[in-house]
C-alpha positions as CSV (number, residue, x, y, z in Angstrom):
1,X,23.9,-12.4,9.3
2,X,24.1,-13.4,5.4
3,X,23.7,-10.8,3.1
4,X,21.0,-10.9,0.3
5,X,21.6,-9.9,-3.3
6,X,19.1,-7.9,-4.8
7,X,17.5,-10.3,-7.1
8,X,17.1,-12.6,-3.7
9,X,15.2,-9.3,-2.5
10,X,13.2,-8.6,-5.5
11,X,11.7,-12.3,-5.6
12,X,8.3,-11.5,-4.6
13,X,8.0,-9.2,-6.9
14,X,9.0,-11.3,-10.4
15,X,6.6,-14.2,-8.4
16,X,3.8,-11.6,-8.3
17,X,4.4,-10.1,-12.0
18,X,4.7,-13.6,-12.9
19,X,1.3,-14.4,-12.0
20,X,-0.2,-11.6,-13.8
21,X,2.0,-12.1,-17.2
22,X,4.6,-13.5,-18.6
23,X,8.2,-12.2,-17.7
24,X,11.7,-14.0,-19.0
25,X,14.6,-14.0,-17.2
26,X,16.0,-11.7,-19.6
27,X,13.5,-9.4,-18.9
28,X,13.4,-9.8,-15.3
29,X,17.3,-8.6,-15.0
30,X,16.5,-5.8,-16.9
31,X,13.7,-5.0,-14.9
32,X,15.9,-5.6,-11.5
33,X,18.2,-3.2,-12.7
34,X,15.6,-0.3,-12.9
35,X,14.3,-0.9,-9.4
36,X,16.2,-0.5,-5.8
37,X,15.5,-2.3,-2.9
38,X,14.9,-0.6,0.6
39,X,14.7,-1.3,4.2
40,X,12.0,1.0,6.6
41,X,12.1,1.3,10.2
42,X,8.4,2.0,11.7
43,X,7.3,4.8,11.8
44,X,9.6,6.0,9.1
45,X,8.1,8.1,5.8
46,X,8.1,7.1,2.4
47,X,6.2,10.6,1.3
48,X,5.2,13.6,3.4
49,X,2.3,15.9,2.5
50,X,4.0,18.8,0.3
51,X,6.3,16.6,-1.2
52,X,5.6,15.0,-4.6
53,X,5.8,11.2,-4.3
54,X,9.3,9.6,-6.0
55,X,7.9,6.1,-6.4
56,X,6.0,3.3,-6.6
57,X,6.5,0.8,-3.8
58,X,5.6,-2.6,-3.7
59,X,5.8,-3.9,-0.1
60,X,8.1,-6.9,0.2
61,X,7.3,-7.2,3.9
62,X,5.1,-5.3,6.8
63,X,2.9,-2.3,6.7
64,X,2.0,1.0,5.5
65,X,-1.1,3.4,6.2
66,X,-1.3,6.2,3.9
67,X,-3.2,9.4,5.7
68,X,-4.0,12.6,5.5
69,X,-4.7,15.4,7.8
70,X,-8.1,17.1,7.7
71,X,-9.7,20.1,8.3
72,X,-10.4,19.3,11.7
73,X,-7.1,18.3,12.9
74,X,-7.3,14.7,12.7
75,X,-5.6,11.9,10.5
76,X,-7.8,10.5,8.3
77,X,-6.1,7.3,6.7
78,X,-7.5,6.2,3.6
79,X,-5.3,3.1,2.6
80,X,-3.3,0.4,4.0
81,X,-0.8,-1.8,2.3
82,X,0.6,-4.8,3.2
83,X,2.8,-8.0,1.6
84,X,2.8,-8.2,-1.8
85,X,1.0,-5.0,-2.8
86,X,1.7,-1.4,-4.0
87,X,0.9,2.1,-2.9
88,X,1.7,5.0,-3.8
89,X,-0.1,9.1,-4.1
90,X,-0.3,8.3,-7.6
91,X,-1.7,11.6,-8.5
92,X,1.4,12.8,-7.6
93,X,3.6,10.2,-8.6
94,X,2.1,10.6,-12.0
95,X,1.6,14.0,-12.7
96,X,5.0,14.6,-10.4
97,X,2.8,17.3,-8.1
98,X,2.9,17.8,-4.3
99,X,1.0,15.1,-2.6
100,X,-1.2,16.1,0.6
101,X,-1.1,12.6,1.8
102,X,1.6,10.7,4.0
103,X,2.8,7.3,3.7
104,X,4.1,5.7,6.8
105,X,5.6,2.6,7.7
106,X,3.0,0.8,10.4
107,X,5.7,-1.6,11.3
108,X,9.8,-2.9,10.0
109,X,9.3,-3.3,6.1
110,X,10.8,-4.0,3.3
111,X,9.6,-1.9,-0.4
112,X,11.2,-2.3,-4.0
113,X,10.8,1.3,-5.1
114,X,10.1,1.8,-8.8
115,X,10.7,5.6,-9.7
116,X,8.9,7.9,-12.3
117,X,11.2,8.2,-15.1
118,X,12.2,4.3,-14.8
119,X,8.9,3.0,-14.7
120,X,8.0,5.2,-17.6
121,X,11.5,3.4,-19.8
122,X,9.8,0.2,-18.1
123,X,6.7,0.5,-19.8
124,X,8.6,1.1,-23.4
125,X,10.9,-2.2,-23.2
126,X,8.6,-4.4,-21.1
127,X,5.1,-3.5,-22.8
128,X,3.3,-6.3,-20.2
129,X,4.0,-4.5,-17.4
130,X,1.0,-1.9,-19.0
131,X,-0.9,-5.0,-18.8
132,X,0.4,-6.3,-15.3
133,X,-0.3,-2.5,-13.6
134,X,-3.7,-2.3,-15.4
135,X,-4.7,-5.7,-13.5
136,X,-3.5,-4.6,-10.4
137,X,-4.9,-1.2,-10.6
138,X,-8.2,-3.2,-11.3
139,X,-7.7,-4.9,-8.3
140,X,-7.3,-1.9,-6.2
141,X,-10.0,-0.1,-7.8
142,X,-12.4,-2.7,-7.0
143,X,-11.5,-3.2,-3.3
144,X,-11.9,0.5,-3.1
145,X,-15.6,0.4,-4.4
146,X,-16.1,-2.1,-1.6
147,X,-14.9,0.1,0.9
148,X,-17.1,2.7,-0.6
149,X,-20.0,0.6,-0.4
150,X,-19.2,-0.7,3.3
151,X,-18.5,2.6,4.2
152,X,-21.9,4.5,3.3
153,X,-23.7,1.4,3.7
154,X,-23.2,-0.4,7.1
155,X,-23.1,1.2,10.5
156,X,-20.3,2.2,12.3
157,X,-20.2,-1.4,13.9
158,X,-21.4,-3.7,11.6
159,X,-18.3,-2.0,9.3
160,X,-15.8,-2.8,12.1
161,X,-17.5,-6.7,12.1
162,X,-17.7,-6.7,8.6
163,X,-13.9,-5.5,8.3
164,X,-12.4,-8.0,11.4
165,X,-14.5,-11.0,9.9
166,X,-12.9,-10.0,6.5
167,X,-9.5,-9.7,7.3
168,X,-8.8,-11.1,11.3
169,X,-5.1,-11.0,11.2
170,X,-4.9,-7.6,10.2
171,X,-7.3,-6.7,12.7
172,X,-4.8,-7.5,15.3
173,X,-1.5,-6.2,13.7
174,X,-2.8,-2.4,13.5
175,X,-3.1,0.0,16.3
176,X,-6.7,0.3,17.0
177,X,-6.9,3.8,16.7
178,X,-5.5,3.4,13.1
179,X,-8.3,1.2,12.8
180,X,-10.5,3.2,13.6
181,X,-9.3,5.9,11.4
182,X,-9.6,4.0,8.4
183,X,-12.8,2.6,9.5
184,X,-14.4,5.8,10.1
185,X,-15.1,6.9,13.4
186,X,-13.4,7.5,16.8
187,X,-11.1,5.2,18.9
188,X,-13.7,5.4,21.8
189,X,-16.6,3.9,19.5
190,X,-14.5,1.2,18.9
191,X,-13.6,0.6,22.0
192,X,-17.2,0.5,22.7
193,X,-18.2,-2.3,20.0
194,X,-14.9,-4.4,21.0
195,X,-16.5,-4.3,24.6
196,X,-19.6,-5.1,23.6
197,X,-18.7,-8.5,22.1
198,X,-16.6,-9.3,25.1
C-alpha cells in the first residue's frame, strides 16, 4: 500500500480553509508544520470525561459522536461530526480544564489535530485563520440553534422525520440508538416511528 505524505493527508483541510480565506502556499507549509495527522480505529477516544481536551480535530474521514453521561445513567450525545468538519470540548480545549464530555470515533477515521499552544502561534502568524474559525464557528453555532429549535419545537417523531429527511445518509451510517440519543428519546420510540412508516 503506498504511503501518503502529510501534506497529501492534510488536503482537505487547505481546500476547506481555502474556501473560507485566502491561504498561500507559503503559509500553508507553515501551517502543515504545526498540525499532525492521525488515524482512529472505531470506537477509539479522542477525549474522555476528566481529561482536558489536547486539540482541535478536523475530521478528514468518518465519524465522531461527542457524549456525555447524565445523571441518570445514560449517554446523552450532543454532537456529531463528520467529513470535513471540527469538534472539539472547546471549553476545555480553551480554558485547558477537564472536559465532562467524551469524544468517540463512530467508525475508521482520519483527524488533523491542531493543539492549544500551536493553534494559539497559528493565530499570531496566520491572522486569517481568526477569520476562517470565526466563520466556521458561525456555522456551528447556527446549526446548533436549529437543533435547539427542532428540539423543543417538534415531537419526538416529526424530529426523527425532520432529521432523516434532512440528512438520509447519515441516518443510515449511525447506530440507531446513537440516533436516538442525539435525537432525544429512547431506542424503543424509535423503533416504534421506523415501524410505523413501514
Amino acid at each position: 500500500m503506498k504511503a501518503v505524505s502529510k501534506a497529501e493527508s492534510c488536503v482537505p483541510l487547505l481546500h476547506h480553509i481555502r474556501r473560507y480565506v485566502p491561504l498561500s502556499d507559503d503559509e500553508a507549509s507553515l501551517l502543515l508544520d504545526s498540525i499532525h495527522f492521525k488515524i482512529v480505529n472505531s470506537k477509539a477516544f479522542l477525549l474522555q470525561a476528566g481529561q482536558v481536551c489536547g486539540g482541535n480535530y478536523f475530521i478528514v474521514n468518518g465519524c465522531f459522536r461527542m457524549y456525555l453521561n447524565t445523571d441518570y445513567g445514560t449517554e446523552q450525545i450532543i454532537q456529531f461530526g463528520i467529513d470535513n468538519w471540527w469538534i472539539a470540548d472547546y471549553t476545555s480545549f480553551e480554558q485547558q480544564r477537564p472536559s465532562d464530555r467524551f469524544i468517540q470515533a463512530v467508525e475508521k477515521s482520519s483527524v488533523i489535530v491542531m493543539e492549544k499552544k500551536e493553534q494559539d502561534v497559528l493565530f499570531q502568524k496566520l491572522p486569517q485563520l481568526e477569520r476562517y474559525f470565526r466563520i466556521v464557528f458561525q456555522r456551528a453555532y447556527t446549526a446548533q440553534l436549529n437543533r435547539i429549535h427542532f428540539m423543543l419545537n417538534l415531537s419526538g417523531e416529526e424530529r426523527y422525520y425532520h432529521f432523516h429527511n434532512s440528512f438520509p445518509d447519515f441516518v443510515q451510517r449511525v447506530p440507531q440508538y446513537m440516533l436516538a440519543s442525539y435525537l432525544g428519546f429512547t431506542p424503543e420510540f424509535l423503533s416504534k416511528v421506523r415501524a410505523k412508516r413501514g
